[in-house]
C-alpha positions in Angstrom: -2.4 5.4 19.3 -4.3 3.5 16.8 -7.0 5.3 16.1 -5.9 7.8 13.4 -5.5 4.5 10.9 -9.6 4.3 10.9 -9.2 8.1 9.0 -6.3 7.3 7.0 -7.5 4.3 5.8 -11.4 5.7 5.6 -9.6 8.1 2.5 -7.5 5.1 1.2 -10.1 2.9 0.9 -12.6 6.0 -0.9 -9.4 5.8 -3.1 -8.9 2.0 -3.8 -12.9 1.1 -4.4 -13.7 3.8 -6.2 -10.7 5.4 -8.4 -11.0 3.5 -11.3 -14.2 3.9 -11.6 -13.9 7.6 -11.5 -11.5 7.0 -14.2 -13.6 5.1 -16.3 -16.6 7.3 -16.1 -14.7 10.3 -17.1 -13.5 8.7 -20.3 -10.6 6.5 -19.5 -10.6 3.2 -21.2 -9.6 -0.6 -19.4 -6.0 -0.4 -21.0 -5.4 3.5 -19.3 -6.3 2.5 -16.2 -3.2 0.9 -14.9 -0.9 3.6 -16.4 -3.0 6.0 -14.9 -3.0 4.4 -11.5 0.9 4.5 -11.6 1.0 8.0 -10.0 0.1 6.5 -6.7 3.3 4.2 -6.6 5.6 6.3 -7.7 4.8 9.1 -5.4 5.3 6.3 -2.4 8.4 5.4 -3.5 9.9 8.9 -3.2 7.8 10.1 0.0 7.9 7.1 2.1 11.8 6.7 3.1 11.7 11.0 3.3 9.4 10.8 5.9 11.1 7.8 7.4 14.3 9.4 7.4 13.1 13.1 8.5 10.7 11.7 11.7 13.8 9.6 12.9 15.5 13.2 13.1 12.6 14.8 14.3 11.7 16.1 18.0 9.3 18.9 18.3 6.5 20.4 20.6 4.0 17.4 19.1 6.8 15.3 19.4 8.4 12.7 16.8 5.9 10.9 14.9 2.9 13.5 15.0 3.8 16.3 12.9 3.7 14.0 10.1 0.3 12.5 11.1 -1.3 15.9 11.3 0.2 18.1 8.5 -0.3 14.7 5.8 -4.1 14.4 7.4 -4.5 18.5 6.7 -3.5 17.6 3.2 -5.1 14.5 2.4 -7.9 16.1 3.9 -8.0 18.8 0.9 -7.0 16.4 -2.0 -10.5 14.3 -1.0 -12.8 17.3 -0.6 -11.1 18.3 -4.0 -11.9 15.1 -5.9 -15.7 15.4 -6.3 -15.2 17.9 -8.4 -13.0 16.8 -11.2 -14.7 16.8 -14.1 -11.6 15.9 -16.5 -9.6 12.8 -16.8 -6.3 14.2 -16.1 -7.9 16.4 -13.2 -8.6 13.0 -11.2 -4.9 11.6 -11.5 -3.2 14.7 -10.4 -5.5 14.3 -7.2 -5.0 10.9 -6.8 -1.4 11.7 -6.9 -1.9 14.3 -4.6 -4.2 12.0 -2.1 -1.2 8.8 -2.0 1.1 11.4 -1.5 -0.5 13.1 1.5 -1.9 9.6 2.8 1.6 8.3 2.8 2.8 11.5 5.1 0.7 10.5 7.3 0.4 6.8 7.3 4.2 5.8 6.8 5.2 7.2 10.7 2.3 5.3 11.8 4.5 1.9 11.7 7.0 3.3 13.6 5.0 5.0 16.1 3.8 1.6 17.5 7.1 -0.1 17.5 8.3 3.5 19.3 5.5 3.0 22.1 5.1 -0.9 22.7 7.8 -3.8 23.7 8.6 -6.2 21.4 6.2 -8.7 23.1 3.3 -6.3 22.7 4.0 -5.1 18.8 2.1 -7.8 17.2 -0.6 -7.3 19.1 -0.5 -3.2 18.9 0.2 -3.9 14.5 -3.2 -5.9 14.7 -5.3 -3.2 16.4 -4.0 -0.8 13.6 -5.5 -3.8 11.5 -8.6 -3.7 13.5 -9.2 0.5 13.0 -7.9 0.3 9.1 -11.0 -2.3 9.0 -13.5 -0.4 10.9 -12.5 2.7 8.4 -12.5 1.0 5.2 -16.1 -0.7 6.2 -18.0 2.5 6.2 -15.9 4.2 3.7 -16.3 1.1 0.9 -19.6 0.8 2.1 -21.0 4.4 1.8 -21.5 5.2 -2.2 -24.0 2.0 -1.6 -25.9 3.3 1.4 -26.3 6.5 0.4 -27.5 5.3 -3.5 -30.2 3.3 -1.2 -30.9 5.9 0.6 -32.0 7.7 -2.9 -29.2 9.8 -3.5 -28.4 9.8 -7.5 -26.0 7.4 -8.4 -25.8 7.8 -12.1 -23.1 10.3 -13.4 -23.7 13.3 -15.6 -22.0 13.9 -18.4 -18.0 15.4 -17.5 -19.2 14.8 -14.1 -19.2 12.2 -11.1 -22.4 10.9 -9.4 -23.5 12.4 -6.1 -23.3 9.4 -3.9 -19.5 10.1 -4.9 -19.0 13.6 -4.2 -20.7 13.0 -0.3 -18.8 10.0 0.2 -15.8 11.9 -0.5 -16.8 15.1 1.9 -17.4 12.1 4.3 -13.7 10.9 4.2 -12.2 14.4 4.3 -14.2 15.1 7.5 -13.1 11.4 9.3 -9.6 11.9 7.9 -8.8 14.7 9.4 -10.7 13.9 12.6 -9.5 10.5 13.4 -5.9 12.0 12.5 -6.4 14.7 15.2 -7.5 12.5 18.2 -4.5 10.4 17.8 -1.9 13.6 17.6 -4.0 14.9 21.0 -4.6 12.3 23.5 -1.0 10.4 22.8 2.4 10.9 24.0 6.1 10.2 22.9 8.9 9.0 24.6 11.8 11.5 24.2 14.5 10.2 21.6 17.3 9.7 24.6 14.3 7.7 26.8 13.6 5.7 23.7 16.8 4.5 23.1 17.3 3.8 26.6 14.6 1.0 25.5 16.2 -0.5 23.2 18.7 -3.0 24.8 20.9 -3.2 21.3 24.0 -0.8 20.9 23.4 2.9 18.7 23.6 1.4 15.1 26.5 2.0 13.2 26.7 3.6 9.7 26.2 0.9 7.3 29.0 -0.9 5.6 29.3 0.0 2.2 31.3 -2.7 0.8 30.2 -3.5 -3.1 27.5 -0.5 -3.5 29.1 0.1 -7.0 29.6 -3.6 -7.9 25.3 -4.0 -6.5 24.6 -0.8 -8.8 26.3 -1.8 -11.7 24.0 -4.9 -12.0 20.8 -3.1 -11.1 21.9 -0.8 -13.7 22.4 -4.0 -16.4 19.0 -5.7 -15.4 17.2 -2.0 -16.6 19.1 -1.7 -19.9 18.1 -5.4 -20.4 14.3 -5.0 -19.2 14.4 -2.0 -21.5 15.8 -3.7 -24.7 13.3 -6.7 -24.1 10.3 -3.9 -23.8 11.5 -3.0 -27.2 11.8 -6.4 -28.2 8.2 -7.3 -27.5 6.8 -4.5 -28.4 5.3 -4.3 -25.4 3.3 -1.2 -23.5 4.8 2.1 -23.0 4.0 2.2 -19.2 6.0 -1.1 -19.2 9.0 1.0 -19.5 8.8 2.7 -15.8 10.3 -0.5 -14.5 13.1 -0.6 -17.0 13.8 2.8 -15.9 13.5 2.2 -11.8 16.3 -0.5 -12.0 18.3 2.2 -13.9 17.8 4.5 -12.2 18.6 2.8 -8.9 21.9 1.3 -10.1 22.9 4.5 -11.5 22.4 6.5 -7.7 24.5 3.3 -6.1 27.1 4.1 -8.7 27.0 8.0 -8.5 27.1 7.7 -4.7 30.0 5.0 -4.4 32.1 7.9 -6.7 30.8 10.6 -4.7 32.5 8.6 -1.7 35.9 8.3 -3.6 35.6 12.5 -4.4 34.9 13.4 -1.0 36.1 10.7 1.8 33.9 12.7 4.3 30.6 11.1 3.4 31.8 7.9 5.0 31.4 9.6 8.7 28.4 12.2 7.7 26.1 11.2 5.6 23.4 13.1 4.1 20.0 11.8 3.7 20.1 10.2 0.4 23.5 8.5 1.9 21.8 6.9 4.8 19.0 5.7 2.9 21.0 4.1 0.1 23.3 2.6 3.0 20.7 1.3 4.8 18.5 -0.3 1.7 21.9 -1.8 0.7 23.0 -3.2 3.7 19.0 -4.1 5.1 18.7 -6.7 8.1 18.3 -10.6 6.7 14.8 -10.7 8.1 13.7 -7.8 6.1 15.4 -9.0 2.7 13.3 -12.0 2.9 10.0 -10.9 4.2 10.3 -8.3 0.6 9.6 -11.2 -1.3 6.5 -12.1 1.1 5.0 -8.1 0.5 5.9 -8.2 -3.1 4.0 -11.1 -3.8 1.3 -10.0 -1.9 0.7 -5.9 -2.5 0.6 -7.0 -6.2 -2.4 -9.0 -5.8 -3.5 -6.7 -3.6 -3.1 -3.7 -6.8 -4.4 -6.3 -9.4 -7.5 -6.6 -7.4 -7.9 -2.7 -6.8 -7.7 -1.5 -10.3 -9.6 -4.1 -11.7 -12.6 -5.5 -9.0 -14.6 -2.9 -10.6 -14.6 -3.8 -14.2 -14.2 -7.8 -13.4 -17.6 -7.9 -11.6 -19.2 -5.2 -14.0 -18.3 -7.4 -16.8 -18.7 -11.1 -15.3 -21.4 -10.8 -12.9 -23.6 -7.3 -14.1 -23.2 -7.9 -18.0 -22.1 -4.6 -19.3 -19.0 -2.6 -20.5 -20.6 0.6 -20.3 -19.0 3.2 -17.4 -22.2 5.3 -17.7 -25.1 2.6 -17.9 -26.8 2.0 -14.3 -25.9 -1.4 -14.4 -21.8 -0.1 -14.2 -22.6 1.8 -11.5 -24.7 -0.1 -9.5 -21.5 -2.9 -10.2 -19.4 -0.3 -8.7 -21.1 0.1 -5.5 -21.3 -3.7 -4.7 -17.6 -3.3 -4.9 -17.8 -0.8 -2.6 -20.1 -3.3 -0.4 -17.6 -6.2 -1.2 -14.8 -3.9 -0.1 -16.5 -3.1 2.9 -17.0 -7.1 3.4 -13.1 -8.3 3.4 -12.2 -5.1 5.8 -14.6 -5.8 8.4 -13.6 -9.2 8.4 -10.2 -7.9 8.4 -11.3 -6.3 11.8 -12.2 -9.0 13.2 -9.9 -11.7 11.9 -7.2 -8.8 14.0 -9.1 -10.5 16.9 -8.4 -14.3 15.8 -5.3 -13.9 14.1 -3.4 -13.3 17.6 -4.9 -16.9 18.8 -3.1 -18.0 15.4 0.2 -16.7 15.9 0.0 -18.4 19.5 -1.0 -21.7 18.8 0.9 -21.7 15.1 3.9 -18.8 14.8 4.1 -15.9 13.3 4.9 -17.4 9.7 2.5 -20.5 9.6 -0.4 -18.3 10.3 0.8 -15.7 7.4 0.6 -18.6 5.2 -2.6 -19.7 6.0 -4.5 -16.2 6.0 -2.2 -15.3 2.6 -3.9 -18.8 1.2 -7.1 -18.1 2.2 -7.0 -14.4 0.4 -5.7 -16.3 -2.7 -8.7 -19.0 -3.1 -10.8 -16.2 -2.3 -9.2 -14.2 -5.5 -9.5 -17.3 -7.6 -12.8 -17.8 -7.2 -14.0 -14.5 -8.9 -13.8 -16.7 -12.1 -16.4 -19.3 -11.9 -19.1 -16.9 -8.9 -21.7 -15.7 -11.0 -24.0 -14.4 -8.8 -22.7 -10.9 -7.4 -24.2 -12.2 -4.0 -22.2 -14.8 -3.3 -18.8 -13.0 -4.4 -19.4 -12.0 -0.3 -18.4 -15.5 0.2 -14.4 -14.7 -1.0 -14.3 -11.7 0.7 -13.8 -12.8 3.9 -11.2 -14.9 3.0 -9.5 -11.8 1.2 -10.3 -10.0 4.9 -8.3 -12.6 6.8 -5.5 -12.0 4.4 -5.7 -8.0 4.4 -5.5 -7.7 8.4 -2.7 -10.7 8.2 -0.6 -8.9 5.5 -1.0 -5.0 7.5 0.1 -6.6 11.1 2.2 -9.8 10.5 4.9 -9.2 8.3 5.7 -5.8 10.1 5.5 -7.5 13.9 7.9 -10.1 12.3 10.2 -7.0 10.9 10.3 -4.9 14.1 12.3 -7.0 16.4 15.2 -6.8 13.8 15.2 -3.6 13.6 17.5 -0.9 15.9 15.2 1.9 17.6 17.1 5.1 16.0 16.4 3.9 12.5 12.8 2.3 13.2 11.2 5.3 11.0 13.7 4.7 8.1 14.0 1.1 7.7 9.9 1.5 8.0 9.9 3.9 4.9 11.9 1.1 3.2 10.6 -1.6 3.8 7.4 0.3 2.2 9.4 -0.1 -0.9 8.1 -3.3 -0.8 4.8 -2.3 -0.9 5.5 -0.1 -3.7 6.7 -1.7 -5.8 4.4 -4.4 -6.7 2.0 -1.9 -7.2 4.5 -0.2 -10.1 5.0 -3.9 -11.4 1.1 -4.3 -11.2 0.2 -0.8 -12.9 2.9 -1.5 -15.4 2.4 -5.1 -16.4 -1.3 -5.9 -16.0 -2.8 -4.3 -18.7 -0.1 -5.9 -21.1 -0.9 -9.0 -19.3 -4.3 -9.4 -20.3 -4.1 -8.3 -23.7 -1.8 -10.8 -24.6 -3.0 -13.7 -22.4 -6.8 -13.0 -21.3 -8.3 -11.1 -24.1 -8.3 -7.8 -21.9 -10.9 -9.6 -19.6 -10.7 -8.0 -16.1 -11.7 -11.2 -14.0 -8.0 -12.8 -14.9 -6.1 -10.0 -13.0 -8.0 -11.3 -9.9 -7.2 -14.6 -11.0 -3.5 -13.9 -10.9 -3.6 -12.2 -8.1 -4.9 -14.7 -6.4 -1.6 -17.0 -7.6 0.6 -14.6 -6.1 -0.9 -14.6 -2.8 -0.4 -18.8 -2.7 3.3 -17.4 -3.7 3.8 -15.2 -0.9 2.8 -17.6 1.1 5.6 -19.8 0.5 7.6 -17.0 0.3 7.0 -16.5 4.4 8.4 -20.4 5.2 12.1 -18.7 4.2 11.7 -16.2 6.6 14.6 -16.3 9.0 13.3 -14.6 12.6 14.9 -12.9 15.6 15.4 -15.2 18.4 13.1 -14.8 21.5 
């Protein structure tokens, strides 16, 4: 049941090594890429809690869960045998829209698929083998440009185009994404939805309680007029106006549903979908309002390291600036190799971790691994030579396979089995929107503080992993 997260994550991973430089050698400068990657986030946000939602609701021939693995795998498979051949700037970020898009139809079900099939004593063990395939994916995917360069492939890009090492390792993802995808949807089954909630011990959940929804929105709705009049203030980057606009924008749907309610009493018994995902984000489990702070903390150091790994070690540890000099690239395929580095220690720190959690819990062990990721961030700084930046990596690899498996075998007990799918796609929020925060904020960031060098959005990153980690000591879990 596993299996199909070594596809999905062989095309994310294509994605998160090698995107920006794409960018950057079809004309983008340092201070677009952020706003550029912002696409990616934003089209999570709105997919994630749809597809939660609609495969909670869902029972078909292939089942619950499936129909979204396959039809988002058909369609990421496209967007990736598409992306070799852009050849203009804004060509790339419509398909890198159109690849997190299709990636999170497919991968977003995947969460609740394994609480769907496993106890609640066998979950963290079932998170970490998705851990273990995600890092057996992304080794050969972050991993490939590299190979195939040394294999004597052309690595250097001509002009208004992308190098071939590139364009195969792209075919190469569309191929495993579709393939790993397809053996999962086959040789798996699902338990009817009237057998799975026989499973689940606790009572049908009730609608949520929606107590305060206009009093909640009419603060979210403050905090973006606020954000938005300090932008101004500051002068600060366009892109930094997104998040203004999300807290708006959010208040303003808890309002305009609390005075839908008051027009038409009827929505308080049937709910459409909108309804139950405002309901349920409003009224979200304790356990899962804390452990947001944990994967906000952490996806944004996560982001910082994804948009920026690329220029950081082109600029500290190969010397150059240039996106179309052979020193750039050769930088951006020991990223790739570097990459490849933290996620097959990821796949193997899936095998540790669950002698961790025994000996130290669930949260101590999150700490720890977070920690280790964080010194391994830090230490971009003062590594010089690009060969011993392998060093770091495998502590960023014991907190990659921590951050995919723990938080959500921590979440999944306090969750009820008919929403599993939709308090999944929410809790993805989580994951989200750091990443906005990241894309919105970075670039800004190191203007103002770091002289637009790359290396200190690692360096931050890095801080906000040791954050998240003390973020998981206010954790609260279920008993048993």
């Amino acid at each position: 049941m596993c299996f199909g997260f070594l596809g999905i994550q062989f095309g994310f991973a294509l994605q998160t090594a090698n995107i920006s430089r794409i960018f950057q050698t079809l004309g983008a400068s340092l201070e677009q890429i952020p706003l550029l990657w912002v696409a990616a986030p934003i089209t999570g946000l709105l997919v994630q809690p749809v597809v939660g939602y609609c495969s909670d609701r869902t029972w078909t021939r292939l089942g619950r869960r499936r129909p979204y693995f396959l039809g988002g795998a058909v369609l990421a498979t496209l967007a990736l045998l598409w992306m070799p051949h852009a050849t203009t700037l804004w060509t790339a970020a419509v398909l890198l829209w159109l690849m997190d898009g299709t990636f999170n139809v497919a991968m977003e079900p995947f969460r609740a698929f394994v609480a769907d099939q496993l106890p609640e004593r066998q979950r963290p063990r079932g998170y970490l083998m998705q851990s273990f395939f995600i890092g057996v994916g992304a080794v050969i995917a972050s991993v490939l440009p590299w190979l195939l360069a040394t294999a004597g492939v052309s690595n250097v890009a001509p002009e208004g185009g992308l190098p071939d090492t590139l364009k195969y390792a792209f075919y190469a993802g569309g191929v495993a994404m579709l393939g790993a995808v397809s053996w999962t949807v086959l040789r798996t089954r699902e338990y009817p939805p009237a057998q799975l909630l026989a499973f689940d011990p606790a009572p049908p959940a009730a609608l949520p309680e929606l107590r305060g929804i206009r009093r909640n929105g009419a603060g979210w709705l403050l905090a973006g007029v606020v954000a938005g009049l300090a932008i101004r203030s500051l002068a600060l980057r366009q892109e930094t106006y997104l998040l203004a606009a999300g807290l708006a924008v959010y208040g303003l749907l808890l309002i305009g549903y609390d005075v839908a309610l008051a027009v038409r009493p009827v929505l308080r018994t049937r709910r459409g979908m909108l309804g139950h995902v405002l309901g349920d984000l409003h009224t979200m489990p304790a356990a899962m309002r804390q452990l947001a702070w944990v994967q906000l903390f952490s996806w944004f150091a996560l982001f910082s390291m994804w948009i920026y790994a690329t220029a950081a070690v082109a600029r500290v540890q190969f010397g150059t600036t240039d996106p179309h000099s052979a020193a750039f690239n050769a930088a951006g395929n020991w990223v790739g190799v570097l990459f490849a580095v933290y996620n097959g220690c990821a796949a193997l720190a899936a095998i540790v971790i669950p002698r961790l959690v025994r000996r130290w819990g669930l949260q101590a062990s999150h700490l720890a691994n977070l920690w280790l990721g964080g010194a391994g961030l830090v230490s971009f700084l003062f590594i010089r030579d690009p060969h011993w930046l392998l060093l770091p990596m495998l502590g960023v690899g014991f907190a990659w396979a921590s951050i995919l498996a723990l938080p959500y075998a921590m979440l999944s007990d306090a969750l009820p089995a008919a929403k599993m799918g939709v308090y999944m796609g929410i809790f993805n929020f989580f994951i989200v929107i750091p990443q906005l925060v990241a894309a919105s904020l970075l670039g800004e960031l190191l203007k103002r503080c770091f002289h637009g060098e790359p290396v200190w959005a690692l360096v931050v990153g890095g801080g906000s992993l040791f954050v998240a980690g003390l973020c998981t000591l206010r954790v609260r879990l279920a008993p048993g």
